[in-house]
PQR file of N, CA, C, O and H, with PARSE charges and radii, in Angstrom:
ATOM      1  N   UNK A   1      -4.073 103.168  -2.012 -0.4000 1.5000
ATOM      2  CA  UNK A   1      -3.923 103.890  -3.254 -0.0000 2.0000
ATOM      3  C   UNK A   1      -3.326 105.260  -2.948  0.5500 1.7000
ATOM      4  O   UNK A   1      -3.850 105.986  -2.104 -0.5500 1.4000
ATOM      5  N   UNK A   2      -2.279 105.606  -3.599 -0.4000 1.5000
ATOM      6  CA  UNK A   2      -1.750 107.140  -3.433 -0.0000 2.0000
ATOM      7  C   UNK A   2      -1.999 107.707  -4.164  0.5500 1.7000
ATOM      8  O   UNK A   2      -2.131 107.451  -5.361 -0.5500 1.4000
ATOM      9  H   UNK A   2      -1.854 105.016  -4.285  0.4000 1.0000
ATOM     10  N   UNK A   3      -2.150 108.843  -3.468 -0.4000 1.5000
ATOM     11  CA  UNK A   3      -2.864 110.214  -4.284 -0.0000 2.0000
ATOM     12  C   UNK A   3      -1.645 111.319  -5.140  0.5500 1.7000
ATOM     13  O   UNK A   3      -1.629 112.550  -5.162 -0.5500 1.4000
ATOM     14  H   UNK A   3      -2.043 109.051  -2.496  0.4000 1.0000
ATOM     15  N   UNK A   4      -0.737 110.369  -5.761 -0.4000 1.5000
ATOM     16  CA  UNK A   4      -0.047 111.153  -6.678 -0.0000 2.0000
ATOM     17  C   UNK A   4      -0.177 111.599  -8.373  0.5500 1.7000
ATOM     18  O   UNK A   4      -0.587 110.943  -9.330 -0.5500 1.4000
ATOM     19  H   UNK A   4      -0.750 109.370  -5.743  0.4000 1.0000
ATOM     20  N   UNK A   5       0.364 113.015  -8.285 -0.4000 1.5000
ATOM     21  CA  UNK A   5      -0.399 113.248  -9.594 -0.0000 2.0000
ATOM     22  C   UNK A   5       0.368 112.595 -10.653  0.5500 1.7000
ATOM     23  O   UNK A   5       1.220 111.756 -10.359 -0.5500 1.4000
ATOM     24  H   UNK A   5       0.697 113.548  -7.507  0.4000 1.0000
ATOM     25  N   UNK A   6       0.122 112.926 -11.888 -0.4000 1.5000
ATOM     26  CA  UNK A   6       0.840 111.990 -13.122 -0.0000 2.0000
ATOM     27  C   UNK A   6       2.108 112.472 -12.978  0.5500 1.7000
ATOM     28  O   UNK A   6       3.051 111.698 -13.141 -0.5500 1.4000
ATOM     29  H   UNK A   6      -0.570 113.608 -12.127  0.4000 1.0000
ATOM     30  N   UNK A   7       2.336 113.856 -12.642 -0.4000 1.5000
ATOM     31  CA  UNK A   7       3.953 114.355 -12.916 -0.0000 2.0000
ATOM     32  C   UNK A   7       5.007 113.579 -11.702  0.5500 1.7000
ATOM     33  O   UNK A   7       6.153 113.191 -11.926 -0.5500 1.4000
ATOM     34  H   UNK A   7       1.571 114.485 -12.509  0.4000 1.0000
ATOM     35  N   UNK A   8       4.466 113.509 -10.737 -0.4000 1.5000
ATOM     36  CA  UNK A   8       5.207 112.554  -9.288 -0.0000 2.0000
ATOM     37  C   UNK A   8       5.152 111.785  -9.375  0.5500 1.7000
ATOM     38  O   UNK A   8       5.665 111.085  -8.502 -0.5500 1.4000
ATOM     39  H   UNK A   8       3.534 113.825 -10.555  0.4000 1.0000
ATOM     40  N   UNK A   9       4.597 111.265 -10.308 -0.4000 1.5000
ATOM     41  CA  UNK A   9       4.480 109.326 -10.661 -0.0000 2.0000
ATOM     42  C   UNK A   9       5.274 109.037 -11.557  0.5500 1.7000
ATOM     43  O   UNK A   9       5.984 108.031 -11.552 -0.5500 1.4000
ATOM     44  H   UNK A   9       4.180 111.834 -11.017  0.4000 1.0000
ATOM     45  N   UNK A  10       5.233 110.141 -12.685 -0.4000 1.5000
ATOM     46  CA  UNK A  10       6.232 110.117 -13.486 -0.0000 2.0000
ATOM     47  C   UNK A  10       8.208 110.094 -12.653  0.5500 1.7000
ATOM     48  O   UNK A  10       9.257 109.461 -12.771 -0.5500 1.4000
ATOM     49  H   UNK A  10       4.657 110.958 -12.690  0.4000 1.0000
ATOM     50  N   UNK A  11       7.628 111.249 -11.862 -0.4000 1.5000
ATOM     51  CA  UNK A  11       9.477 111.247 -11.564 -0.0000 2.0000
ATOM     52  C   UNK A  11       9.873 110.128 -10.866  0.5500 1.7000
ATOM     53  O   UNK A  11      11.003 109.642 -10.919 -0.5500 1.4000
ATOM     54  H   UNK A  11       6.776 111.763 -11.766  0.4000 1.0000
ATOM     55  N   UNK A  12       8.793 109.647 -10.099 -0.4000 1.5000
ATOM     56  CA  UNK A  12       8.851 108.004  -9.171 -0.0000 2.0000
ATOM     57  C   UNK A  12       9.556 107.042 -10.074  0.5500 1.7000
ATOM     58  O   UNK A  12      10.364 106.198  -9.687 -0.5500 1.4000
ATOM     59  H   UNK A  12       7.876 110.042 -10.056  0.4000 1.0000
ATOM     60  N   UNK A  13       9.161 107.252 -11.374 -0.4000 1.5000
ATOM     61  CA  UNK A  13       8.951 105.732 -12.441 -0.0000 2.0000
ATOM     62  C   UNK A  13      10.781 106.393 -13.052  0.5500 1.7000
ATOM     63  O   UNK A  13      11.578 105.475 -12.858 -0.5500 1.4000
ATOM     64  H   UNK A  13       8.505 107.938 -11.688  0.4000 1.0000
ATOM     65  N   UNK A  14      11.160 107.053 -13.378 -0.4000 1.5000
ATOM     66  CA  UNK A  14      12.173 107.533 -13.144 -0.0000 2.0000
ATOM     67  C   UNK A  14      13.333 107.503 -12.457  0.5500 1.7000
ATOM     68  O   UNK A  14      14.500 107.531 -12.848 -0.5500 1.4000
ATOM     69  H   UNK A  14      10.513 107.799 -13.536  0.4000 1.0000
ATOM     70  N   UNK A  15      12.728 107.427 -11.084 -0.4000 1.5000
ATOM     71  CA  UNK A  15      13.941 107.313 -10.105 -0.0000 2.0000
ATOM     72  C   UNK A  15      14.463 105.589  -9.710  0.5500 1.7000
ATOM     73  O   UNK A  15      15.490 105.021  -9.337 -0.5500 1.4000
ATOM     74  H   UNK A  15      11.780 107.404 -10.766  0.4000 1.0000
ATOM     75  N   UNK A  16      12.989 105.218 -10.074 -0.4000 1.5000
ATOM     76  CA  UNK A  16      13.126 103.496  -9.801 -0.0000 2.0000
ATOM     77  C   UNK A  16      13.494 102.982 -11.257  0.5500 1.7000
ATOM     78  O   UNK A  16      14.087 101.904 -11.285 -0.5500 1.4000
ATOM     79  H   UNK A  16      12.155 105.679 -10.377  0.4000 1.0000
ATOM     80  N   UNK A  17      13.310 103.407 -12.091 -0.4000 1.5000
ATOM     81  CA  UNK A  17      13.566 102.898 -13.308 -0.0000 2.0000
ATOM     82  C   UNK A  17      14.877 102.493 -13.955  0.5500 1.7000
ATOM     83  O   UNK A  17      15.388 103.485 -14.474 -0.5500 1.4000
ATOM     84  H   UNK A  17      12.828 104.283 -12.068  0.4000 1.0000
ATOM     85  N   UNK A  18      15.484 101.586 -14.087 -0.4000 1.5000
ATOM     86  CA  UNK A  18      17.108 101.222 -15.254 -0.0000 2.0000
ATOM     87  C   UNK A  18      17.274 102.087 -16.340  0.5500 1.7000
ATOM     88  O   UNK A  18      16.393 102.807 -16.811 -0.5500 1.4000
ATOM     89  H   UNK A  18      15.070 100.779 -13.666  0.4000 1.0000
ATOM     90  N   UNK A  19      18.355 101.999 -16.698 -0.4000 1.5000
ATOM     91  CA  UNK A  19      18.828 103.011 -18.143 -0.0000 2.0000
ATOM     92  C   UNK A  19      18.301 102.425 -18.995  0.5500 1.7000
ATOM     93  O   UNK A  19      17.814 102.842 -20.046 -0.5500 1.4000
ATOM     94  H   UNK A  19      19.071 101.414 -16.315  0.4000 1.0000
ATOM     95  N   UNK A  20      18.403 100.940 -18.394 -0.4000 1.5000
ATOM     96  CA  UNK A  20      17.956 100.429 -20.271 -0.0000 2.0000
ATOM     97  C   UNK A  20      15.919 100.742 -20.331  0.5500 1.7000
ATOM     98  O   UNK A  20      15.441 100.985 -21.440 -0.5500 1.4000
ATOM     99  H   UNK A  20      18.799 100.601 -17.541  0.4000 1.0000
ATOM    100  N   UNK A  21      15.254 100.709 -19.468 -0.4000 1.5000
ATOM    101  CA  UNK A  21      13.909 100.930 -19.634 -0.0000 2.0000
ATOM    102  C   UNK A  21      13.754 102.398 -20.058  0.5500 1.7000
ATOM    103  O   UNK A  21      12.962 102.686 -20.955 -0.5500 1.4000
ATOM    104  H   UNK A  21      15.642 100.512 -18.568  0.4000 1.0000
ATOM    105  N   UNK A  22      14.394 103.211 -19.518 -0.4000 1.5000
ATOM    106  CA  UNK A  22      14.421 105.389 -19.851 -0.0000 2.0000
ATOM    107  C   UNK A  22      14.807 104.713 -21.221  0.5500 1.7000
ATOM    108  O   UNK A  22      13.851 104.220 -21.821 -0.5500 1.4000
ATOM    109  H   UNK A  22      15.037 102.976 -18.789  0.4000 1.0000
ATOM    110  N   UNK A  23      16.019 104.607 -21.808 -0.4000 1.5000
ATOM    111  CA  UNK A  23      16.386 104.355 -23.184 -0.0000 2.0000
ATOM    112  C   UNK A  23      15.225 104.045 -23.803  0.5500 1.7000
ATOM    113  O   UNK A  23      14.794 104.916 -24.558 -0.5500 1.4000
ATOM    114  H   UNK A  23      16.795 105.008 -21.321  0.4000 1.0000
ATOM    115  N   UNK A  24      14.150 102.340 -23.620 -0.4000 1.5000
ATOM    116  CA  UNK A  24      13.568 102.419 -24.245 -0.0000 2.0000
ATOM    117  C   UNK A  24      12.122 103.493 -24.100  0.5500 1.7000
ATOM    118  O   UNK A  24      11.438 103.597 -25.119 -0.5500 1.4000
ATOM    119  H   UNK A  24      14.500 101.632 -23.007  0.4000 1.0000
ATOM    120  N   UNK A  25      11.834 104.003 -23.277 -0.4000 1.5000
ATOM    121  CA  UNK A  25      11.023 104.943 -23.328 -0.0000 2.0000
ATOM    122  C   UNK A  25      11.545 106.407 -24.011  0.5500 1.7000
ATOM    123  O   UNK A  25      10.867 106.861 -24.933 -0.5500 1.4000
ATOM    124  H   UNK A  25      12.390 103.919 -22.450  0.4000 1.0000
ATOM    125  N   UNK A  26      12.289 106.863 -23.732 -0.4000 1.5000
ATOM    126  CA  UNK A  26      12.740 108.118 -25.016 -0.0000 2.0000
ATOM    127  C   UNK A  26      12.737 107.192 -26.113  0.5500 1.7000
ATOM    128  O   UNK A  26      11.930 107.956 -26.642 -0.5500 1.4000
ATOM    129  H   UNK A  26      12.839 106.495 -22.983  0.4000 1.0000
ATOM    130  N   UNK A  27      12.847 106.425 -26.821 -0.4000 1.5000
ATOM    131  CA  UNK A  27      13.103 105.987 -28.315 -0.0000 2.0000
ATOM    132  C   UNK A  27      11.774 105.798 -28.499  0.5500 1.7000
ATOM    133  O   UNK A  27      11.492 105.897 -29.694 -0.5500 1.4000
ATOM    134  H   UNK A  27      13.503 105.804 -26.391  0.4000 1.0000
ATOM    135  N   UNK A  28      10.479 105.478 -27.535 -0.4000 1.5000
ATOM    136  CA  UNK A  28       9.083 105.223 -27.680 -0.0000 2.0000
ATOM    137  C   UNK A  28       8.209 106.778 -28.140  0.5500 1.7000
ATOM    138  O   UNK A  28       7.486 107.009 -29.109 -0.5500 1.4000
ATOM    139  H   UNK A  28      10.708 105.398 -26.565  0.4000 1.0000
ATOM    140  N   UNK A  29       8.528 107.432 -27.290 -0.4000 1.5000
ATOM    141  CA  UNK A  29       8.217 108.898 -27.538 -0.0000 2.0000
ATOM    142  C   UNK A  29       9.233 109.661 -28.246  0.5500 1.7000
ATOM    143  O   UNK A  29       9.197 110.835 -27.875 -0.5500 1.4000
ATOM    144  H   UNK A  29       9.116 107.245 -26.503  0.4000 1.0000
ATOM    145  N   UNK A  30      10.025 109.466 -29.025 -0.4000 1.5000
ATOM    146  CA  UNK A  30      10.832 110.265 -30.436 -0.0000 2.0000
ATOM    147  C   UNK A  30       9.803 109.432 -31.480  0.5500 1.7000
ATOM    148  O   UNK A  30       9.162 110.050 -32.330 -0.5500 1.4000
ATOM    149  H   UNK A  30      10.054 108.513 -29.327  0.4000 1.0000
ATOM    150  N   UNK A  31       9.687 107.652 -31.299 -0.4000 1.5000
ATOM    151  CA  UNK A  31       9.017 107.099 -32.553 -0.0000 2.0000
ATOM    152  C   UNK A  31       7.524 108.134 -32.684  0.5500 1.7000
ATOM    153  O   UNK A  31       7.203 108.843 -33.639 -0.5500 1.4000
ATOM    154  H   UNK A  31      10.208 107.151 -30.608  0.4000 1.0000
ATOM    155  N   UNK A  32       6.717 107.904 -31.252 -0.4000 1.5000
ATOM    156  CA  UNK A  32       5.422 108.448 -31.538 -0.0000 2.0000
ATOM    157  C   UNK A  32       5.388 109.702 -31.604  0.5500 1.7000
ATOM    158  O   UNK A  32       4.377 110.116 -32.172 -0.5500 1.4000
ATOM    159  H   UNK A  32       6.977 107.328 -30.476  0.4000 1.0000
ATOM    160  N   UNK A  33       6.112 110.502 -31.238 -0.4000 1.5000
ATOM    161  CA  UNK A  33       6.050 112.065 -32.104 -0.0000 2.0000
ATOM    162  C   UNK A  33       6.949 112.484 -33.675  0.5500 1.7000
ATOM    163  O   UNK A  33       6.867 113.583 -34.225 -0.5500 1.4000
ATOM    164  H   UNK A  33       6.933 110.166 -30.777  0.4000 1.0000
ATOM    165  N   UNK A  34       7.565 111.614 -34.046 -0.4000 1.5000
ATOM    166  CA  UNK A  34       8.014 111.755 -35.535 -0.0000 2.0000
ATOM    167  C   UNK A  34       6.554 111.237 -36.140  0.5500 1.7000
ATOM    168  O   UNK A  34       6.036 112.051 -36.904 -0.5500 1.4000
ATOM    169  H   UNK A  34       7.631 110.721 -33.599  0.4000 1.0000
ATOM    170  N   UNK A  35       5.678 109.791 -35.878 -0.4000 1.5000
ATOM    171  CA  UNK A  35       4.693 109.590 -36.451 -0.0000 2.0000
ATOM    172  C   UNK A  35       3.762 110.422 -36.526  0.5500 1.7000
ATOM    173  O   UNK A  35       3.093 110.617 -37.541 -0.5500 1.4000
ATOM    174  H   UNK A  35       6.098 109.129 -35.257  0.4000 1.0000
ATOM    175  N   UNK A  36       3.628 111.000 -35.444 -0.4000 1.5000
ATOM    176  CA  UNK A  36       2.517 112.087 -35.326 -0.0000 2.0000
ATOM    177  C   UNK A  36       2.892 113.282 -36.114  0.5500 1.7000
ATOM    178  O   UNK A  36       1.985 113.979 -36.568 -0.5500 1.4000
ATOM    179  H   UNK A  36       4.172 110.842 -34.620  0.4000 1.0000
ATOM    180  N   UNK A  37       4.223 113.619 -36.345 -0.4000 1.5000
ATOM    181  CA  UNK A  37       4.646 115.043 -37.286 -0.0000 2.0000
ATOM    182  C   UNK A  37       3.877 114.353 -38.463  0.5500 1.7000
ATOM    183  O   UNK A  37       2.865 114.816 -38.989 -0.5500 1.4000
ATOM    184  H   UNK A  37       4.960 113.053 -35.977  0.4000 1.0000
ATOM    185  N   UNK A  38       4.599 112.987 -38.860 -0.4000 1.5000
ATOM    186  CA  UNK A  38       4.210 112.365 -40.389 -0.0000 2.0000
ATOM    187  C   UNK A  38       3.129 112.153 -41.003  0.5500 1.7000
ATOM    188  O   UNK A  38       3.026 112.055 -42.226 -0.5500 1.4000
ATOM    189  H   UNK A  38       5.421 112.611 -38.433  0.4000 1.0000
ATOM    190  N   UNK A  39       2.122 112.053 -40.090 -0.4000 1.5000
ATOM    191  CA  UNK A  39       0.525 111.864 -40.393 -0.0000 2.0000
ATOM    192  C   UNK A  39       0.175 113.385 -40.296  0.5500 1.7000
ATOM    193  O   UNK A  39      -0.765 113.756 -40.998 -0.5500 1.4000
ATOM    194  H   UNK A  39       2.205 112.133 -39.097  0.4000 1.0000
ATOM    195  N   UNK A  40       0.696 114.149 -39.657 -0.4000 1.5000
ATOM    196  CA  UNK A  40      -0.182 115.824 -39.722 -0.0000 2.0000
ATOM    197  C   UNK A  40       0.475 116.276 -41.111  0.5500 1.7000
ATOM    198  O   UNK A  40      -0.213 116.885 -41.929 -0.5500 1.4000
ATOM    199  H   UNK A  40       1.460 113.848 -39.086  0.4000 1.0000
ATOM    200  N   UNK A  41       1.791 115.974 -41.361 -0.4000 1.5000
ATOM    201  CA  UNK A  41       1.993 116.651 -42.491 -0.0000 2.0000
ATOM    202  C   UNK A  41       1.499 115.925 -44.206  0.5500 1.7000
ATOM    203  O   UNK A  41       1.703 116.451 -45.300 -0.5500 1.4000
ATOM    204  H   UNK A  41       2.351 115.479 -40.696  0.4000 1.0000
ATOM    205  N   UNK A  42       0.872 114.700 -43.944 -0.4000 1.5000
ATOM    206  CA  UNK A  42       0.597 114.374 -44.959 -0.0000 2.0000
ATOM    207  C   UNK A  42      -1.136 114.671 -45.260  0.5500 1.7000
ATOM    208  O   UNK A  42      -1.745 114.584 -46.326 -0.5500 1.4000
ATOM    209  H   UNK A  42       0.706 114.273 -43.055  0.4000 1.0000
ATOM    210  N   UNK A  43      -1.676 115.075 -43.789 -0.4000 1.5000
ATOM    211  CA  UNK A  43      -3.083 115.636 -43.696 -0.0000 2.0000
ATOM    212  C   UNK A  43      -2.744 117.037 -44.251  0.5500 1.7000
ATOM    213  O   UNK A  43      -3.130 117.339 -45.380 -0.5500 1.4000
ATOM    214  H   UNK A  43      -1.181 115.146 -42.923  0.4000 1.0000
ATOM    215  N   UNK A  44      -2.162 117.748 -43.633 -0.4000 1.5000
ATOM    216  CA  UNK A  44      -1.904 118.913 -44.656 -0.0000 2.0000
ATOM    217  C   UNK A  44      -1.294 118.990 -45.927  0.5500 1.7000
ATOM    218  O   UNK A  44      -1.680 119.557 -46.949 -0.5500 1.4000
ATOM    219  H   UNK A  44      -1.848 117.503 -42.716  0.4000 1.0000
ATOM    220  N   UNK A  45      -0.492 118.467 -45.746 -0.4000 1.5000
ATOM    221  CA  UNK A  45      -0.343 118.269 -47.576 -0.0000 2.0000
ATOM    222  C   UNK A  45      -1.423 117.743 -48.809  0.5500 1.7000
ATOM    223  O   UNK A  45      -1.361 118.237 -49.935 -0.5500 1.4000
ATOM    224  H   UNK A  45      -0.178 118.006 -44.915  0.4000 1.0000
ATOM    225  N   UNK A  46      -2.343 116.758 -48.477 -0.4000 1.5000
ATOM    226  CA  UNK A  46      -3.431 116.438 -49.322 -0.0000 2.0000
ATOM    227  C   UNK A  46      -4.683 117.307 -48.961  0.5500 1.7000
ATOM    228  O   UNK A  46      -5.713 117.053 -49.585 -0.5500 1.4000
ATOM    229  H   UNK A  46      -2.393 116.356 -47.562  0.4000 1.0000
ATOM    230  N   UNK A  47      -4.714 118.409 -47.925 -0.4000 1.5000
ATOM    231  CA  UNK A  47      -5.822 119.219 -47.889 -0.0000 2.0000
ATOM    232  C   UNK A  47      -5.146 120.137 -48.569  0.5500 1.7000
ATOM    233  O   UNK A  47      -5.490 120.028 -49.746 -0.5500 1.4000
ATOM    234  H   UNK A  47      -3.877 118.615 -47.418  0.4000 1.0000
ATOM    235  N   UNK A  48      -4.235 121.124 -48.423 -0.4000 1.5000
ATOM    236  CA  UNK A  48      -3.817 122.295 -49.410 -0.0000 2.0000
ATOM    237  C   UNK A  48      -5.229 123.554 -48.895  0.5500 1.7000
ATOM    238  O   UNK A  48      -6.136 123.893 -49.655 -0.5500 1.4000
ATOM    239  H   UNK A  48      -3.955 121.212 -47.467  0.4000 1.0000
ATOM    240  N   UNK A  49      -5.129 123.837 -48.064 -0.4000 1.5000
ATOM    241  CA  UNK A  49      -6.638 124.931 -47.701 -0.0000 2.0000
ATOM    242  C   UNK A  49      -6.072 125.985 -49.038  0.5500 1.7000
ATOM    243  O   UNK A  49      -5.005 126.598 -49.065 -0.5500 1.4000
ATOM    244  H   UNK A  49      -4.392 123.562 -47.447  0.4000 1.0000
ATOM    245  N   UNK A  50      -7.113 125.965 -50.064 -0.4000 1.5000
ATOM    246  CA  UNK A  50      -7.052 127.098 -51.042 -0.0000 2.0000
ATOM    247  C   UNK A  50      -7.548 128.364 -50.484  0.5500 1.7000
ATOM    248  O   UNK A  50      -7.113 129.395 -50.996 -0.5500 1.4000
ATOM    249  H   UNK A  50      -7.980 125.467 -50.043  0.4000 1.0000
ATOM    250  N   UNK A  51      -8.636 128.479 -49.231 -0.4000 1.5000
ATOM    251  CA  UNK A  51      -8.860 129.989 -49.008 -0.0000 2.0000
ATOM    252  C   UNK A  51      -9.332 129.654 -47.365  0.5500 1.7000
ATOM    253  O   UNK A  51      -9.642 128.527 -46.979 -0.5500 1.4000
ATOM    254  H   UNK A  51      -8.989 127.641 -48.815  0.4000 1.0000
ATOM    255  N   UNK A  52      -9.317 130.563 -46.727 -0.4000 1.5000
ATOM    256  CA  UNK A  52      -9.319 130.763 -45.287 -0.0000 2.0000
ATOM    257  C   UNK A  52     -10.046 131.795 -44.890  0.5500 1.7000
ATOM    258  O   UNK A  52      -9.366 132.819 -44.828 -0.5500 1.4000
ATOM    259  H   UNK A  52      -9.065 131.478 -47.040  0.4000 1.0000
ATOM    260  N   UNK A  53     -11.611 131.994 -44.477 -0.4000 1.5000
ATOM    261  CA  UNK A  53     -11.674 132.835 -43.978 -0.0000 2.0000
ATOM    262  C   UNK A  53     -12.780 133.033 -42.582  0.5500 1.7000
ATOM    263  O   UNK A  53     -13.823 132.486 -42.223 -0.5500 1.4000
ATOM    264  H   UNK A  53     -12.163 131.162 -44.527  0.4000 1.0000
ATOM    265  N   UNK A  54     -11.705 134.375 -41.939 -0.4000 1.5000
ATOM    266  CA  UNK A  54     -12.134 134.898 -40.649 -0.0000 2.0000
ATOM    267  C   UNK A  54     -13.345 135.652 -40.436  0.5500 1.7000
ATOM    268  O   UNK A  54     -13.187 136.872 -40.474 -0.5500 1.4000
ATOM    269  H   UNK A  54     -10.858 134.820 -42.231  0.4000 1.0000
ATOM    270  N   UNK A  55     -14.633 135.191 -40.200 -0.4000 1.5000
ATOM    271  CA  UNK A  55     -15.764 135.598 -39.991 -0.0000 2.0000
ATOM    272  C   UNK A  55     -15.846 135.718 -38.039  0.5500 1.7000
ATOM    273  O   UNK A  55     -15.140 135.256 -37.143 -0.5500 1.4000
ATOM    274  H   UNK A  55     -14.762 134.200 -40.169  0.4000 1.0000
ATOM    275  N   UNK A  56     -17.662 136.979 -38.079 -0.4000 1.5000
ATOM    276  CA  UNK A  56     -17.795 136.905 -36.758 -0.0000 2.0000
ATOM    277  C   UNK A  56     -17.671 135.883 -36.116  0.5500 1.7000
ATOM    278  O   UNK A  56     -18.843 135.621 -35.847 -0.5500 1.4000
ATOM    279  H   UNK A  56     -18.236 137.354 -38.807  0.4000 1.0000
ATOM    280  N   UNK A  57     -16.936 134.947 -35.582 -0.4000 1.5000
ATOM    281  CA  UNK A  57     -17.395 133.806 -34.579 -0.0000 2.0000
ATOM    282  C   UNK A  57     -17.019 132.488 -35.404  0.5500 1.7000
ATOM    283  O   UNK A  57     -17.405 131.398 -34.982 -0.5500 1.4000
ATOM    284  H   UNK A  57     -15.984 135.160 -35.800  0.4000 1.0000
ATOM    285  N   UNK A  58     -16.085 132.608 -36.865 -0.4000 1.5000
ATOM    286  CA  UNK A  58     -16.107 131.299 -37.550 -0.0000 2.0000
ATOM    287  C   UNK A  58     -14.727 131.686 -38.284  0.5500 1.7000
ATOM    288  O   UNK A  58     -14.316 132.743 -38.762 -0.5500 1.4000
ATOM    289  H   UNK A  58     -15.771 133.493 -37.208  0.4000 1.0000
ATOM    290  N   UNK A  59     -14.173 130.371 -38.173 -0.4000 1.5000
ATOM    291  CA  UNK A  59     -13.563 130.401 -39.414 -0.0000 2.0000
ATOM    292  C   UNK A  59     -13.838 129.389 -40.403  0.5500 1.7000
ATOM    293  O   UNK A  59     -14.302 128.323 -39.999 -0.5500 1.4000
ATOM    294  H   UNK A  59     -14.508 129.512 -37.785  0.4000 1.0000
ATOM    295  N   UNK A  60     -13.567 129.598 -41.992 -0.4000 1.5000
ATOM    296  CA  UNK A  60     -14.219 128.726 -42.508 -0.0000 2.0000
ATOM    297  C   UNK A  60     -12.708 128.285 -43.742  0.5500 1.7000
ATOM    298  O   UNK A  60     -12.032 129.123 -44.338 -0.5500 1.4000
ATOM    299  H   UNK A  60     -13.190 130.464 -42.320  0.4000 1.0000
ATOM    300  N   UNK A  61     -12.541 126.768 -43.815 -0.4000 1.5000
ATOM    301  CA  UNK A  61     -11.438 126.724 -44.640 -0.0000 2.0000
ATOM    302  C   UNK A  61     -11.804 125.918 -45.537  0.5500 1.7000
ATOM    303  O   UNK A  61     -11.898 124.737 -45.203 -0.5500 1.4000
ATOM    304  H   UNK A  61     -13.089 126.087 -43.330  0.4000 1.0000
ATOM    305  N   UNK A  62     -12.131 126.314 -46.985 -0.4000 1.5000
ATOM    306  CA  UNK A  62     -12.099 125.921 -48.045 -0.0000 2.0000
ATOM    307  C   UNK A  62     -10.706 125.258 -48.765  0.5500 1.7000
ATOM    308  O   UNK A  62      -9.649 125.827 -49.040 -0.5500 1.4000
ATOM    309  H   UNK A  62     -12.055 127.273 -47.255  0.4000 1.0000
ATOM    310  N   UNK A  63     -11.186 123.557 -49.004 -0.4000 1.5000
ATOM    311  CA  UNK A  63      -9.852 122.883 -49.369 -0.0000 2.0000
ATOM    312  C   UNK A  63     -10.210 122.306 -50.871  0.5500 1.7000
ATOM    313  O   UNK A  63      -9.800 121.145 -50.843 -0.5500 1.4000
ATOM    314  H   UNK A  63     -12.045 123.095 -48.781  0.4000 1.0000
ATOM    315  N   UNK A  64     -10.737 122.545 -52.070 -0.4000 1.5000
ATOM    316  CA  UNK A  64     -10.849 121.972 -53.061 -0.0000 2.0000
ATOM    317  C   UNK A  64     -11.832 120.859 -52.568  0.5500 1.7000
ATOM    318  O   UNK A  64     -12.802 120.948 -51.815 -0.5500 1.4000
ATOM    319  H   UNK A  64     -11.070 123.487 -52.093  0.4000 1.0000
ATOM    320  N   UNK A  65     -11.353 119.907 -53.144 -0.4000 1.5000
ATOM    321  CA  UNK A  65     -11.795 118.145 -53.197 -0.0000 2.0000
ATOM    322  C   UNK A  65     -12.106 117.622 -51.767  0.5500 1.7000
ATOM    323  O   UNK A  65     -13.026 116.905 -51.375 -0.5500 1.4000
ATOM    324  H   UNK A  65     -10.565 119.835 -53.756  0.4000 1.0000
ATOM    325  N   UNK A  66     -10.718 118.385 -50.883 -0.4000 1.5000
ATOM    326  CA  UNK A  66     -11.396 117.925 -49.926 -0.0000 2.0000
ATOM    327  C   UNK A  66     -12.569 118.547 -48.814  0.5500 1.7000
ATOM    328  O   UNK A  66     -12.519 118.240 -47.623 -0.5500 1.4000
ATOM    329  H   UNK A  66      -9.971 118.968 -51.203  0.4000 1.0000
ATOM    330  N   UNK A  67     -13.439 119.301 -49.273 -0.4000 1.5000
ATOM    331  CA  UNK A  67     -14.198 119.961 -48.414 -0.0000 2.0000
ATOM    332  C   UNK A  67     -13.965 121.244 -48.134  0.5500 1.7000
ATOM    333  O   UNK A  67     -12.999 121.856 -48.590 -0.5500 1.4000
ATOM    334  H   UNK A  67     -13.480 119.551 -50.241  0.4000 1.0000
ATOM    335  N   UNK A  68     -15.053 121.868 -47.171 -0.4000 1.5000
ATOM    336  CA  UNK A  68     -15.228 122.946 -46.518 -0.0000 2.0000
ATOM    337  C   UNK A  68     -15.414 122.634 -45.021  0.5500 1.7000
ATOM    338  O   UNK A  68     -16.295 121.826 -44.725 -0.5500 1.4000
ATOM    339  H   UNK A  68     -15.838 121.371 -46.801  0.4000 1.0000
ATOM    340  N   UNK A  69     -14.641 123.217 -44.009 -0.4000 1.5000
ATOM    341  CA  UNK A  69     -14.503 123.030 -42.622 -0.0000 2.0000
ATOM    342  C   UNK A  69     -14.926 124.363 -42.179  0.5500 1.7000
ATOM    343  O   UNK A  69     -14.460 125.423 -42.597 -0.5500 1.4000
ATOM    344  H   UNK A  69     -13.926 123.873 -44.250  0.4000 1.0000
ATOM    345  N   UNK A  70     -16.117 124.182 -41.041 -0.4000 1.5000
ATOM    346  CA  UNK A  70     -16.551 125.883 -40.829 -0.0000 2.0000
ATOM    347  C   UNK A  70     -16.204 125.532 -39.412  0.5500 1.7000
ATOM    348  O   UNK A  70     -16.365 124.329 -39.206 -0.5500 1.4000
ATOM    349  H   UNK A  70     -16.496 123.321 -40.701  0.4000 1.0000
ATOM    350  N   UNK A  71     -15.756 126.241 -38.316 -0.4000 1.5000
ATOM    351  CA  UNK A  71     -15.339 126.049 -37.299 -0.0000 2.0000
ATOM    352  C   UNK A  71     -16.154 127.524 -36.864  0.5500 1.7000
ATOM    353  O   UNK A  71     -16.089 127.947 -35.710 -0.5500 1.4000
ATOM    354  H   UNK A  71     -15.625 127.219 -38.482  0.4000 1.0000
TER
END
């Protein structure tokens, strides 16, 4: 077993890897980070935080309907 970290394994998988497998891996990670923009912005869009506020040690975000989040 070699003791390489994820980033040297990564460039390994890289150097051994075909165009056509990189191709489909960039088109894998553009799909799963456009999805991931699309689901955060539709979480923020149906929360709408109406008020926000910065306390000692908290913040607390009031969203209508959907709740209160005290962090």
């Amino acid at each position: 077993m070699s003791k390489n970290n994820l980033l040297t394994s990564f460039i390994e998988f890289l150097k051994s890897s075909d165009r056509k497998t990189f191709i489909r891996l960039i088109i894998c990670l553009i799909v799963f980070l456009s999805g991931m923009g699309i689901i955060t912005w539709i979480v923020l869009d149906k929360m709408k935080p109406e008020t926000v506020k910065i306390g000692n040690g908290s913040i607390t975000v009031e969203a209508g309907k959907a709740g209160i989040l005290t962090v």
